[in-house]
C-alpha positions as CSV (number, residue, x, y, z in Angstrom):
1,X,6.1,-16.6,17.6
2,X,5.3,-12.8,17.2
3,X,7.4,-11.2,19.4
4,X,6.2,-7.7,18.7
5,X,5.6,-5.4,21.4
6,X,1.6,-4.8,22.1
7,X,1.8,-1.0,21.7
8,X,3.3,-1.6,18.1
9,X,1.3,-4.0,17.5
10,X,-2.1,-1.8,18.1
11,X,-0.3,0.9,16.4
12,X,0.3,-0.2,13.2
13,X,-3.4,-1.5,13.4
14,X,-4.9,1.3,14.7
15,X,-3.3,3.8,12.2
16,X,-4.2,1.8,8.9
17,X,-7.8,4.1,9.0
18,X,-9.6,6.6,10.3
19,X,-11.3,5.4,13.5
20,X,-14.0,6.4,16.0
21,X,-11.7,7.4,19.2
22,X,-14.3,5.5,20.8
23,X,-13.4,2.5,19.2
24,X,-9.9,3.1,19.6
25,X,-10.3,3.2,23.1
26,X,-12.6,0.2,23.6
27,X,-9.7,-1.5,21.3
28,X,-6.6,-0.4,23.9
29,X,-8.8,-1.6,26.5
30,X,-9.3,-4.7,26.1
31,X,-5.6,-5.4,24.5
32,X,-4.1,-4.2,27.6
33,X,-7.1,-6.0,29.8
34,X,-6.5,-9.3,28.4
35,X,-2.7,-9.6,28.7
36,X,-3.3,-8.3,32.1
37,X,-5.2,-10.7,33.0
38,X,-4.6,-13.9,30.4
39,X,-3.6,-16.4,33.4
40,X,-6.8,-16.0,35.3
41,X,-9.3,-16.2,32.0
42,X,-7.2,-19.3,30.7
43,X,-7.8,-20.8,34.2
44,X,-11.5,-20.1,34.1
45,X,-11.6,-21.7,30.2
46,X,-9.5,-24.5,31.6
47,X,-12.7,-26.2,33.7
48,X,-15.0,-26.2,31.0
49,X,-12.5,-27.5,28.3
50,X,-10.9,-30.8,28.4
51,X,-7.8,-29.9,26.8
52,X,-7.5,-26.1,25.6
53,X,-4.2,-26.3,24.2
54,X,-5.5,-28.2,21.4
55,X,-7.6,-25.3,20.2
56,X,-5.5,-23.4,17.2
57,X,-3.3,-20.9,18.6
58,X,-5.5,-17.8,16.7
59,X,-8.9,-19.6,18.2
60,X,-7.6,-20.3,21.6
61,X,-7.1,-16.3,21.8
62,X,-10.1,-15.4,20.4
63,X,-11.9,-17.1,23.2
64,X,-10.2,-15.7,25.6
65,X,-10.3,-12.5,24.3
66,X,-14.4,-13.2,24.4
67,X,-14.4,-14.5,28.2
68,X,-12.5,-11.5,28.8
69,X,-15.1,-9.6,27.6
70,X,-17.9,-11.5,29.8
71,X,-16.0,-11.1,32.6
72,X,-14.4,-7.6,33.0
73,X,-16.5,-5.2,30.5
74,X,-19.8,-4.2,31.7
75,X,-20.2,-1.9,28.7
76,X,-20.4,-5.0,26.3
77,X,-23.5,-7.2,26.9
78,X,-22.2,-10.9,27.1
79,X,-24.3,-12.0,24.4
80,X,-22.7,-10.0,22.0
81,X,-19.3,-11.4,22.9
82,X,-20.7,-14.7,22.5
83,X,-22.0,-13.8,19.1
84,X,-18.9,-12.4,17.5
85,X,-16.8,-15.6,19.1
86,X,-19.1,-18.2,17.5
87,X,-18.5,-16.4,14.2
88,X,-15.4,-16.2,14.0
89,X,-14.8,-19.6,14.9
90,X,-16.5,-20.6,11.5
91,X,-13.4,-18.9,9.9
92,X,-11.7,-22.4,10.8
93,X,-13.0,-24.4,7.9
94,X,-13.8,-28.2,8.9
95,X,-12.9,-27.7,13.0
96,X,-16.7,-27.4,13.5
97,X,-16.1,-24.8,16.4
98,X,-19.0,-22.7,16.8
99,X,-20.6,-25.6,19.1
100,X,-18.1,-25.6,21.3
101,X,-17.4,-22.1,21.4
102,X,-21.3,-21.1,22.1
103,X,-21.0,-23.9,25.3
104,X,-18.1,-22.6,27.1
105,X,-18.2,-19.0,26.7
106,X,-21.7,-19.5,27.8
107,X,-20.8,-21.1,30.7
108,X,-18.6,-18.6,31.9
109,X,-20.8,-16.1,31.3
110,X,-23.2,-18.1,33.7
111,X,-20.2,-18.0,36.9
112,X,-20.8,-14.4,37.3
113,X,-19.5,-13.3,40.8
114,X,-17.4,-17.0,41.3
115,X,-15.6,-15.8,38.5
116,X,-14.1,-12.9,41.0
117,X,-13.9,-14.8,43.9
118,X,-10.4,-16.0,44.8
119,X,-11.5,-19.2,46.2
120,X,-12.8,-20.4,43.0
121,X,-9.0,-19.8,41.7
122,X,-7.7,-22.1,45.0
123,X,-9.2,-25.2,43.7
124,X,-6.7,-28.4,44.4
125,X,-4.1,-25.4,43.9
126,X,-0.6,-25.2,46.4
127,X,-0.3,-21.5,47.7
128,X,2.4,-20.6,44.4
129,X,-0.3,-22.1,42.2
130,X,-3.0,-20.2,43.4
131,X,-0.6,-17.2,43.0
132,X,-0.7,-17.4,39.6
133,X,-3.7,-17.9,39.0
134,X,-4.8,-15.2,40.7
135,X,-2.5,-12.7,39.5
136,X,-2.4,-14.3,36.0
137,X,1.5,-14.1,36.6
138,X,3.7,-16.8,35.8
139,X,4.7,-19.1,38.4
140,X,8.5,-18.6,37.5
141,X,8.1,-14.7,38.6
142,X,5.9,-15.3,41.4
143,X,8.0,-17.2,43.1
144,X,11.3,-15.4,42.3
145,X,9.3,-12.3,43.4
146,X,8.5,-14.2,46.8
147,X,12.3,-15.6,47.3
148,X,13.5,-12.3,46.8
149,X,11.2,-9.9,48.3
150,X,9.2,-11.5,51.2
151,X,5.9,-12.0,51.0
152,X,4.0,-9.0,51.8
153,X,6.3,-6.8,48.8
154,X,5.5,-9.8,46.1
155,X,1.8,-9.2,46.8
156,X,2.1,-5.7,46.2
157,X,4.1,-6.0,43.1
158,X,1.5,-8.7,42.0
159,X,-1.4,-6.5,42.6
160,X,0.7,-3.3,41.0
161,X,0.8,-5.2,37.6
162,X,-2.6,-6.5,37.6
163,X,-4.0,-2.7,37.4
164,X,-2.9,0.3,34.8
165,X,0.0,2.8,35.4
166,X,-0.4,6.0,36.5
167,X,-0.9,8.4,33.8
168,X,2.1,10.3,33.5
169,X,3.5,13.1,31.2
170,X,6.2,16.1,31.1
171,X,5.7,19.6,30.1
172,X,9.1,20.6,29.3
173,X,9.5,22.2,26.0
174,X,5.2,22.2,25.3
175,X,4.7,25.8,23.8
176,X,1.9,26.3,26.6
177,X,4.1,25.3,29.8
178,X,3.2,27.7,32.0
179,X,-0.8,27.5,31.0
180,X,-0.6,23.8,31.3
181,X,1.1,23.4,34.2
182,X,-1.0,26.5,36.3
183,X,-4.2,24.0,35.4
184,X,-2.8,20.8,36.2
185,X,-1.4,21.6,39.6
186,X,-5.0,22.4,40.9
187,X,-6.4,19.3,40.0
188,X,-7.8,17.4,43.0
189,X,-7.0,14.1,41.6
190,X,-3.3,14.9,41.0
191,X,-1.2,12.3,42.9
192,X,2.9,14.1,42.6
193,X,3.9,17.3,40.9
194,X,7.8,16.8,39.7
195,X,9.3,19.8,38.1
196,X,7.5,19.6,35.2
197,X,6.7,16.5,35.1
198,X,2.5,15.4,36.7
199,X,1.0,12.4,37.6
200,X,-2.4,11.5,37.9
201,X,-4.2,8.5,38.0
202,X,-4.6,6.3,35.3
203,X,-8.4,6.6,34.7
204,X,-8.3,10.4,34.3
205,X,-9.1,11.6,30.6
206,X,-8.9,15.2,29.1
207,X,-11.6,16.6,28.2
208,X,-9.9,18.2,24.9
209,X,-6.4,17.1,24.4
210,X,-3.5,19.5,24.4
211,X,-2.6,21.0,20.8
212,X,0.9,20.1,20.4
213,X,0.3,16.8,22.4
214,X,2.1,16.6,25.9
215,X,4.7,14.4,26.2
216,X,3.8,11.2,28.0
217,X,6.3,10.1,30.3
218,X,6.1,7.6,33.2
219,X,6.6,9.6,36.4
220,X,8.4,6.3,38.2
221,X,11.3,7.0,35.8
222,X,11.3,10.3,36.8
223,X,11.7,10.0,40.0
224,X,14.5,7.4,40.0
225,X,16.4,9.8,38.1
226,X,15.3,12.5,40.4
227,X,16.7,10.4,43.5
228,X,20.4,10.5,42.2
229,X,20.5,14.2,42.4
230,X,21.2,15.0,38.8
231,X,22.2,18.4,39.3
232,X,25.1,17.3,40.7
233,X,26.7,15.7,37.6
234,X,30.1,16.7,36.1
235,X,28.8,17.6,32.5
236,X,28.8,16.7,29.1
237,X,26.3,14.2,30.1
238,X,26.3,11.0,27.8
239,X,22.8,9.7,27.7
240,X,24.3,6.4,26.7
241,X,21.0,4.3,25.9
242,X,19.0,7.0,25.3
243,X,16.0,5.1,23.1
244,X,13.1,8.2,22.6
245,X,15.1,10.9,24.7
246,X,12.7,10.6,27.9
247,X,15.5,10.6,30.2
248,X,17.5,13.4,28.0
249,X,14.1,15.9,28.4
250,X,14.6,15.7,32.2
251,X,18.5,16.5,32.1
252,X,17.5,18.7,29.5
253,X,15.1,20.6,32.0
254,X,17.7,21.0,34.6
255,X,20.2,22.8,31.9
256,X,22.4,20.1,31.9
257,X,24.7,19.7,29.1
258,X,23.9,16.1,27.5
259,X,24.6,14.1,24.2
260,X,22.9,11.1,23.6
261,X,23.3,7.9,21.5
262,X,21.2,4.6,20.9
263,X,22.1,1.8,18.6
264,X,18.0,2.4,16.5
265,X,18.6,5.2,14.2
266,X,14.7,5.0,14.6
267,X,14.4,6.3,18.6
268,X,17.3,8.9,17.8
269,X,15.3,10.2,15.1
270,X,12.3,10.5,17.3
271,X,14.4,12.2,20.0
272,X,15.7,14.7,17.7
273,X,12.0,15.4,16.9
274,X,11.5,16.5,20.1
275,X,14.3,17.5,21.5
276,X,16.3,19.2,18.5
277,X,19.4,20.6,20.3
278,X,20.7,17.4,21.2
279,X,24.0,16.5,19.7
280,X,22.9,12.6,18.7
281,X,24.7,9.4,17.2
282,X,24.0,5.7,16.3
283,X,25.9,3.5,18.6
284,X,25.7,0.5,20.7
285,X,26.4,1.7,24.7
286,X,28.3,-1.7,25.1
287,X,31.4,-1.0,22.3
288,X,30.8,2.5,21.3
289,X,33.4,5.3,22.0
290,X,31.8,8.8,22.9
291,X,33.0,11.5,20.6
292,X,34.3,13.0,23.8
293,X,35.0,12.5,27.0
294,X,32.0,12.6,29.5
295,X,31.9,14.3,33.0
296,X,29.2,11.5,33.5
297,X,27.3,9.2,31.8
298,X,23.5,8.5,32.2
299,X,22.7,4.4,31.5
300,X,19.4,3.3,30.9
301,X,20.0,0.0,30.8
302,X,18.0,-2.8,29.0
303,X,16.5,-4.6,31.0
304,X,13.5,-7.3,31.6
305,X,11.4,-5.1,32.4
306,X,9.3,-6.6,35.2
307,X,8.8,-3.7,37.3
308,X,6.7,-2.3,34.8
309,X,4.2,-4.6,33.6
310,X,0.9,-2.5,34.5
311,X,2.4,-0.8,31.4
312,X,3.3,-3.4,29.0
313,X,1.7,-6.7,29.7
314,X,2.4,-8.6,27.2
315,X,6.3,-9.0,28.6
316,X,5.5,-11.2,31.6
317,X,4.4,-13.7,28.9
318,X,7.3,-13.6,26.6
319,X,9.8,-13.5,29.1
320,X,11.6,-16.5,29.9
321,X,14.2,-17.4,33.4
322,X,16.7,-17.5,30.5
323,X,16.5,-14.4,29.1
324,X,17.6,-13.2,32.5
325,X,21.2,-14.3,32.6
326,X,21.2,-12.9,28.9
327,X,20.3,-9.3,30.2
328,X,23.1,-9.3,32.8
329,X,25.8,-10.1,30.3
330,X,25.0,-7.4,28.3
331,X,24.3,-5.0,31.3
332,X,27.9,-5.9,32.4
333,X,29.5,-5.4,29.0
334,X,28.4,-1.6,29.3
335,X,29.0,-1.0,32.1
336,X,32.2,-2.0,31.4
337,X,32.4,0.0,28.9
338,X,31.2,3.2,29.9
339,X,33.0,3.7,33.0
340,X,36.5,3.7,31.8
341,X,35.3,6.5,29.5
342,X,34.2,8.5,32.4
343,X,36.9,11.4,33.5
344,X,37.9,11.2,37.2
345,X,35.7,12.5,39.9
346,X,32.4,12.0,37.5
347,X,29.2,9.7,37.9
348,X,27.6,7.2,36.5
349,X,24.1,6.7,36.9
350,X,22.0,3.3,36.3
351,X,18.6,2.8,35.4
352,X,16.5,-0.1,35.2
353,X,12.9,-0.6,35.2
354,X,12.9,-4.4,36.7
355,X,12.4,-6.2,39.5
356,X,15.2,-8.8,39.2
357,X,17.9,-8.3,41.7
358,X,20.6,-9.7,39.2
359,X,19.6,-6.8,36.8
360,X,19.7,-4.2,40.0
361,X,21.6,-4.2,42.8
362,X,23.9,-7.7,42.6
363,X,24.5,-6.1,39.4
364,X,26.0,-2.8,40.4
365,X,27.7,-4.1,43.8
366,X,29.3,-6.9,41.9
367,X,30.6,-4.2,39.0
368,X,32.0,-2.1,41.7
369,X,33.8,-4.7,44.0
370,X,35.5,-5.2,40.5
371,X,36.4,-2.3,39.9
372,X,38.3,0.2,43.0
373,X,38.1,3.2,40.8
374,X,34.0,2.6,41.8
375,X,32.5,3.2,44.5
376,X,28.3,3.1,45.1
377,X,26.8,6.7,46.1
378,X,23.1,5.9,45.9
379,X,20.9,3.1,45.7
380,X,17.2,2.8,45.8
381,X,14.0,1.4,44.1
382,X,10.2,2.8,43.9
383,X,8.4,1.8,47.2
384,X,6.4,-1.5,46.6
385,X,3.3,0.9,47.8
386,X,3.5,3.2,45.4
387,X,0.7,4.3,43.1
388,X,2.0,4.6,40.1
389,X,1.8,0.7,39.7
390,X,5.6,1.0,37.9
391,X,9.3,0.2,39.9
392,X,12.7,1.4,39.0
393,X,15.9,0.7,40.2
394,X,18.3,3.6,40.2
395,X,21.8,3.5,41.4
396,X,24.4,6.4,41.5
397,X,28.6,5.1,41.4
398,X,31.1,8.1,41.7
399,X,34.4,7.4,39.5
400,X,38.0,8.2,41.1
């Protein structure tokens, strides 16, 4: 099984030629658009075939991929999604396909609004089935989601993930700044002005794209970070997982001292790119000594990454309930870690962009009745109505 992100994965195939941006975009789109909504199409494919998961893994997608199509791009005339379908299912020598794909995509192209209407997702469905079905979310998550939230902050985070995230980015360190930012901040479609960080809704495009390129950011992470009141760190800050250097560019902005590691020489690399001043070095945050001792230490932990799947789809099918418990135990290892590098009277500061309470908040409190030389400052996570369609969990712990 490819477990290769989707970005990557339309990266490496979107780079191998030049391409009409056009095309690039229509690509994105409906990469992004299918994982998003994958339950609800295979649902609709499931009552006009008998038994879809004997259809060859690569055929099975392309289908779906086509339905998609019928069902959510206006700017691609069904028939043509049909057509391209049909032909490719005649690159399965002897399976004698095309028949079957012609009938069924047909058919759904034939459902037109029932294909929108909840109702036609409730058939002989219980309320969690229905769920996700609807929200093309699977029914492990919905109901964790349900159990741990209530009902009416599940169906926001169900509907958050189901739509694109805001489109976010930070100016710090662009050449043109001050230009940038004195055009941005009139925009009437702007929905939260950061420091130097925007955000604006997903759907907004630039009419000519910056020269240096902004740097895209999502503003949800900002403002977790923001929320732990950063200028109040002891400094050298150690970005301890500090993958690209997003994080590091805020600190960074706030003239804080910082020094970041990550165990991919690949990310560091990138971050030195970007951010050139930063002392940097290869290490992995859960058995790595810092070079010297931190005033406070910035952790980004990995995580499952469930409170941002408007962003990246594709992880709400490749996650398992196991890979959970997995998470935690490395979570807990640097935390360990970390903190007993700390000096006295400094911070730590934790980051995760899930919505798992193990990974968040029964992770910190249980660290820190551990530990007395902890104790919890801050906690908080991004509203469940917020428009950015992305959560983080941020927590602040002071060390004695």
């Amino acid at each position: 099984m490819n477990r290769q992100d989707i970005q990557a994965g339309l990266d490496a195939v979107l780079s191998q030629g030049a391409m009409d941006p056009r095309d690039v975009g229509l690509a994105t789109e409906i990469s992004y658009g299918y994982l998003r909504l994958k339950g609800r199409i295979e649902y609709v494919l499931s009552r006009f075939l008998k038994d879809p998961g004997k259809l060859p893994p690569k055929m099975r997608l392309a289908m779906g991929v086509a339905a998609y199509e019928i069902l959510f791009l206006d700017k691609v005339p069904a028939y043509a999604s049909v057509d391209w379908a049909v032909e490719f299912s005649k690159t399965k020598p002897g399976a004698r396909l095309a028949g079957l794909f012609n009938a069924v995509l047909r058919r759904v192209a034939e459902l037109g609004e029932a294909a929108h209407d909840p109702d036609f997702f409730r058939k002989d469905a219980s309320l969690p089935e229905f769920l996700s079905r609807w929200y093309s979310c699977p029914q492990w998550l919905v109901d964790m989601w349900w159990r741990e939230y209530g009902e009416k902050a599940a169906i926001q985070y169900l509907e958050a993930q189901l739509r694109p995230p805001a489109l976010g980015f930070n100016l710090f360190g662009h050449p043109h700044a001050d230009e940038l930012y004195s055009e941005i901040a009139g925009w009437p479609e702007l929905i939260d002005i950061e420091g130097m960080s925007f955000a604006l809704p997903a759907s907004v495009r630039f009419e000519e794209e910056p020269e240096p390129p902004m740097h895209r950011q999502s503003f949800a992470a900002r403002q977790a970070i923001e929320v732990l009141n950063p200028e109040s760190w002891r400094e050298p800050v150690w970005d301890a997982c500090a993958g690209r250097g997003g994080k590091t560019r805020i600190l960074l902005e706030k003239g804080l001292n910082v020094f970041a590691s990550d165990p991919h020489q690949g990310r560091l690399n990138a971050l030195k790119r970007d951010l050139p001043g930063v002392r940097t070095f290869v290490a992995n945050a859960a058995m790595a000594s810092a070079p010297h001792t931190p005033g406070s230490v910035l952790l980004d932990l990995p995580c499952s990454g469930l409170g941002v799947l408007s962003r990246r789809p594709d992880t709400k099918w490749k996650r398992k309930p196991s890979d959970l418990a997995d998470l935690t135990l490395l979570q807990s290892e640097i935390l360990r870690n970390t903190v007993d590098q700390v000096a006295p009277g400094g911070s730590v500061a934790v980051i995760t962009c899930t919505l798992n309470p193990e990974e968040n908040n029964l992770l910190v409190e249980r660290f820190a009745n551990e530990r007395p030389r902890i104790a919890i400052h801050t906690q908080w996570t991004t509203p469940p109505d917020s428009p950015l369609n992305e959560f983080f969990y941020a927590a602040l712990l002071k060390v004695s």
